[in-house]
MIMAR-967789 format. One record per residue (C-alpha): x, y, z; residue number from 1. Coordinates in Angstrom, 3 decimals. Layout:
BEGIN
> X:Y:Z:NUM
...
//
This chain:
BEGIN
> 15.035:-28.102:-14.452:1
> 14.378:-30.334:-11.016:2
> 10.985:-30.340:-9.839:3
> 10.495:-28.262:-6.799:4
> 9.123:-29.490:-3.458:5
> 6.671:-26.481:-3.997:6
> 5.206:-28.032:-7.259:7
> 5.365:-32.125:-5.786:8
> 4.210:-31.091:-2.317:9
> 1.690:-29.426:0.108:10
> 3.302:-25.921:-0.133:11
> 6.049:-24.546:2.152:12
> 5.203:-21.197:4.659:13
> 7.103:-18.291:4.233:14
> 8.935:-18.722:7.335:15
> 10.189:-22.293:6.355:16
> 11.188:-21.546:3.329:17
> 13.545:-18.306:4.841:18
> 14.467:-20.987:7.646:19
> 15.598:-23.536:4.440:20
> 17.559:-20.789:2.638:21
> 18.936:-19.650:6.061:22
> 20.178:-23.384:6.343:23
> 21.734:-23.725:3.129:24
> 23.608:-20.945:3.536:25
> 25.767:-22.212:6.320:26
> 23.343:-21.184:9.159:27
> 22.885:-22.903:12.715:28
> 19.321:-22.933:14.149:29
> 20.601:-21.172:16.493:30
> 21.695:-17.930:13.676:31
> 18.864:-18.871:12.145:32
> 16.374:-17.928:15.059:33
> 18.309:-15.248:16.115:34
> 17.855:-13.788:12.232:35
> 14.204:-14.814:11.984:36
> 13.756:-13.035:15.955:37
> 12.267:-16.514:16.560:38
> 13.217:-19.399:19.319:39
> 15.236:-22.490:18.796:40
> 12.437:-24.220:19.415:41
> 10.065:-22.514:16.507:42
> 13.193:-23.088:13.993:43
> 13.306:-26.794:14.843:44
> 9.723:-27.291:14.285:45
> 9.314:-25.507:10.746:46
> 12.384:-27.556:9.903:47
> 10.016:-30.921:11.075:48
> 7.042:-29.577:9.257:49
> 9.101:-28.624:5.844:50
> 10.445:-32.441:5.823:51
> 7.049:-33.879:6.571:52
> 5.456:-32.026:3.613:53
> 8.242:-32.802:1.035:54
> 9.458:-36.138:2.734:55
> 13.084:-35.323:2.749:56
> 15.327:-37.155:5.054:57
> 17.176:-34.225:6.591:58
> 16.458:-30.425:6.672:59
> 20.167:-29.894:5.053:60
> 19.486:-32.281:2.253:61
> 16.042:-30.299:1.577:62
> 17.729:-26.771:1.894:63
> 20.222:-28.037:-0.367:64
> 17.617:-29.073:-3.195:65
> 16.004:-26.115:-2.503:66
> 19.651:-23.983:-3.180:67
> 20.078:-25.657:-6.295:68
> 17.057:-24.606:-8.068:69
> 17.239:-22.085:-11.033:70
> 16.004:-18.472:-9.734:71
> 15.719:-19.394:-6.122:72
> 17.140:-15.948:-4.736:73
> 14.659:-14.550:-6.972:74
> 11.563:-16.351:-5.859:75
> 11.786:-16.085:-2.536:76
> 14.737:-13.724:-1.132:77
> 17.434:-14.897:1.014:78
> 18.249:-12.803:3.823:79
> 22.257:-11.239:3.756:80
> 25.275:-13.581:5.189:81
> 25.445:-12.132:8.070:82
> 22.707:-12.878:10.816:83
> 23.650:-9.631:12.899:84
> 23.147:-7.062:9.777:85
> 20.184:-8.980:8.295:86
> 17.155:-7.453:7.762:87
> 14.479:-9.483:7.174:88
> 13.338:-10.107:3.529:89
> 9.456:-9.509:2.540:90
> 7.541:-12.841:3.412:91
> 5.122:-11.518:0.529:92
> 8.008:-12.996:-2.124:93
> 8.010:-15.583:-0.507:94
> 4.300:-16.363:-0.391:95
> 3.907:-15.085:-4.133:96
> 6.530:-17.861:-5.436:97
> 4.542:-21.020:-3.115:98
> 1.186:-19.510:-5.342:99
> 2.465:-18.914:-8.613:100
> 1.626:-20.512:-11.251:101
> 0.855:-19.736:-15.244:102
> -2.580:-18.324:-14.569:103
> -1.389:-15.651:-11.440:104
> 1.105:-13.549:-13.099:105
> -0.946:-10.898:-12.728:106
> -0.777:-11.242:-8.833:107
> 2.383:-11.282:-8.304:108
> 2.662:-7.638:-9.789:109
> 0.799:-6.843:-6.985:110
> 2.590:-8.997:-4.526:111
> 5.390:-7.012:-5.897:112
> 3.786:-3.311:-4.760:113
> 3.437:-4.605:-1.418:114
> 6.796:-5.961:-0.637:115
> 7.782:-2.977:0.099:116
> 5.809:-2.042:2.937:117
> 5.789:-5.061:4.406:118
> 9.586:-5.088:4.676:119
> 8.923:-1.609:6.520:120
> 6.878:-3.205:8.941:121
> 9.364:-6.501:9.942:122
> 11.864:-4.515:10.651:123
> 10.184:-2.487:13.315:124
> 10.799:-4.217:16.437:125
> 8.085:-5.266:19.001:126
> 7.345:-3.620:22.195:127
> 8.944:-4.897:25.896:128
> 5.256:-6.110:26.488:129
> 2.569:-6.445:24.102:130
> -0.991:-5.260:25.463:131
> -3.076:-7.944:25.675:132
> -6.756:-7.905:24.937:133
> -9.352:-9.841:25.595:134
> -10.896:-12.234:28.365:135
> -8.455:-14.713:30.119:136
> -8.551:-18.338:29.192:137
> -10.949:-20.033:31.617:138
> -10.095:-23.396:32.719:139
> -10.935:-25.767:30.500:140
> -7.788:-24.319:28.339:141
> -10.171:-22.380:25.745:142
> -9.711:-19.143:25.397:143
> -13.266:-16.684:25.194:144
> -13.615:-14.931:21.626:145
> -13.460:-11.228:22.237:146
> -16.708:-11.184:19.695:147
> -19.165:-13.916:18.552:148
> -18.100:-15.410:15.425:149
> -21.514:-16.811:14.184:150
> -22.597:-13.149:12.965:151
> -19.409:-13.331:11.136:152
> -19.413:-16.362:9.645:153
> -23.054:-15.809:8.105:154
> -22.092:-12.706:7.123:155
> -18.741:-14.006:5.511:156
> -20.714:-17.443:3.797:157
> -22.997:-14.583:2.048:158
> -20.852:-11.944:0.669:159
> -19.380:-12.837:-2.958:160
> -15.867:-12.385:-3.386:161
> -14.414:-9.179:-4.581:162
> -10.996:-10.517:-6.000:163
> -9.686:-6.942:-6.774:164
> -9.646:-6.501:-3.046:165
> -9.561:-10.071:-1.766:166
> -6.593:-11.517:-3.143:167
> -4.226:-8.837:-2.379:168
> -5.642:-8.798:1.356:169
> -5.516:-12.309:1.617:170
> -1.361:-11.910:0.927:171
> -0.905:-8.976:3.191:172
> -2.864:-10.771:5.915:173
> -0.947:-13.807:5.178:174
> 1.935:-12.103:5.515:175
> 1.787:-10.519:9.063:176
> -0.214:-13.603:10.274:177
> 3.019:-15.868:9.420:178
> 4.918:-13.835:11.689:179
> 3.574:-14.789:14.676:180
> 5.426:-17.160:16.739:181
> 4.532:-20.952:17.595:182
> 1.895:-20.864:14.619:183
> 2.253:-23.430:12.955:184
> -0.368:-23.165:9.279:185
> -2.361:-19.953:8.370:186
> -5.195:-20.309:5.462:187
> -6.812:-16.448:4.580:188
> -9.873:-16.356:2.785:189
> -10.994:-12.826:1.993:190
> -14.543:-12.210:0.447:191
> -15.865:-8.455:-0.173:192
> -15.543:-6.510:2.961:193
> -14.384:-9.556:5.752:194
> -11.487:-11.630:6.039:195
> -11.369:-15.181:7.685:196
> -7.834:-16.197:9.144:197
> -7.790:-19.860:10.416:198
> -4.841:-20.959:12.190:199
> -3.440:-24.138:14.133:200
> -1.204:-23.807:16.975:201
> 2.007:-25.972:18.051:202
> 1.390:-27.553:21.652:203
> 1.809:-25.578:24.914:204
> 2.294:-22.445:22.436:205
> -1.192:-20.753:23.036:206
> -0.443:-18.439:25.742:207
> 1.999:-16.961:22.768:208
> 0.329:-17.315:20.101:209
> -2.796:-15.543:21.356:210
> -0.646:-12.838:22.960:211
> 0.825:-11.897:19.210:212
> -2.589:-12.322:17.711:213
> -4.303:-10.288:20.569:214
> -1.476:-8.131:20.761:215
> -1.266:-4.911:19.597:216
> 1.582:-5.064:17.395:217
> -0.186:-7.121:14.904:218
> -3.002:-5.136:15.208:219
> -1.663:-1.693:14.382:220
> -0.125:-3.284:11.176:221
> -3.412:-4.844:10.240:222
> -4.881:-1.547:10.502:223
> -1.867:0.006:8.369:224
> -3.344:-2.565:5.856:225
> -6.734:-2.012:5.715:226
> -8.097:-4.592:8.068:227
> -9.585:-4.274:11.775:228
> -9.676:-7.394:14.042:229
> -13.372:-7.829:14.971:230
> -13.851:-11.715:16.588:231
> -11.223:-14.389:17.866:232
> -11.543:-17.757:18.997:233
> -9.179:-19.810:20.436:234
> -9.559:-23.939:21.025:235
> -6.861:-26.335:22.295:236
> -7.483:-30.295:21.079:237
> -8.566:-32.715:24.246:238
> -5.141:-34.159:22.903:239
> -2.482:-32.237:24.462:240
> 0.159:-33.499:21.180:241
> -2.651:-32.116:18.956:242
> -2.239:-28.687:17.332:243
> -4.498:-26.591:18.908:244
> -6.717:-24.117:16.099:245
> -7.852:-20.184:16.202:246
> -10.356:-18.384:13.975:247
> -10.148:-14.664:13.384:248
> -12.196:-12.601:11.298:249
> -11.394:-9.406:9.683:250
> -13.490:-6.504:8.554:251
> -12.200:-4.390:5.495:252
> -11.449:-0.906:6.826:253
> -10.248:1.309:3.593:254
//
């Protein structure tokens, strides 16, 4: 069997890899955003960003290798035919087939449990306006942190990890934190009772991104899942063609 661009390359996000199969299928960017309930714009640059991390050519030749490999319906779920009577497939497939490997089999029975209820959870569409909380971004482009994050951080370097409850958070948070649009990488670390969610964002995309994170969407699913939002921090790069990075830290809350 072909090797994968998962197995050769820095691994695919969810949302590229639904983007990919959306492509291969016949798709336009323009079906595929309105599928995904993302912009143009946001399909265009996952497209970018899967070719830079395999080094294909084109984003049809990559969706193409991608539709050839054994079991890729399986892995990752491909969204029905028809972009008007879609409904969007659990990203927590998706995110289980970029970590498997011989030595997480185990997780991916419990990637399995949750796919479920994170399926219920796309498919409920955002409010008309999302209530932002928060300070406003002063000036200088940086956004204030709602809480300190040093406290945090301490707190997070000294707990030991709980992997019964860690590794299953870290996919759910994964999950929801994918969704959000003009992100463009999410790492999750989870340890015993806090989560750490670092993020970068594409240029002039903070005002959005920090409006889904902030936003109260996101957080009533977090909560759904076990997790409360306790600090933020937002920082744009000096460069304004540099991806700009968050940090958000999670407390365990069942």
């Amino acid at each position: 069997m072909p090797s994968t661009p998962l197995e050769s390359s820095p691994p695919l996000s969810a949302v590229e890899l639904q983007v990919l199969t959306l492509l291969a299928r016949g798709h336009t960017t323009k079906s595929i955003a309105a599928t995904l309930d993302l912009s143009v714009y946001a399909v265009n640059e996952r497209l970018r960003e899967a070719r830079r991390k395999t080094g294909a050519a084109s984003s049809r030749e990559l969706a193409r290798r991608l539709a050839t490999q054994e079991n890729w319906d399986k892995q990752i779920g491909v969204p029905d035919e028809n972009p008007h009577s879609a409904e969007p497939e659990s990203p927590s497939a998706a995110i289980a087939a970029r970590r498997r490997s011989r030595s997480f089999v185990i997780m991916l029975a419990i990637v399995s449990v949750f796919g479920l209820a994170v399926v219920a959870l796309q498919v409920v569409p955002p409010p008309a306006a999302m209530r932002k909380q928060g300070a406003s971004a002063p000036a200088s482009g940086v956004s204030r942190s709602m809480a300190p994050l040093s406290p945090y951080r301490a707190r997070f370097d000294a707990e030991a990890r709980n992997n019964n409850w860690a590794a299953p958070a870290e996919l759910r948070t994964l999950s929801l934190f994918t969704l959000v649009d003009g992100v463009q990488s999410i790492e999750v670390h989870c340890a015993a009772t806090l989560c750490r969610v670092e993020g970068a964002v594409l240029p002039d995309a903070l005002k959005r991104v920090r409006s889904g994170v902030e936003g109260a969407t996101l957080r009533d699913r977090l909560r759904e899942a076990g997790l409360e939002v306790v600090a933020t921090d937002f920082r744009i790069s000096p460069d304004a063609a540099e991806p700009g990075k968050f940090t958000t830290f999670l407390t365990r809350t069942g």
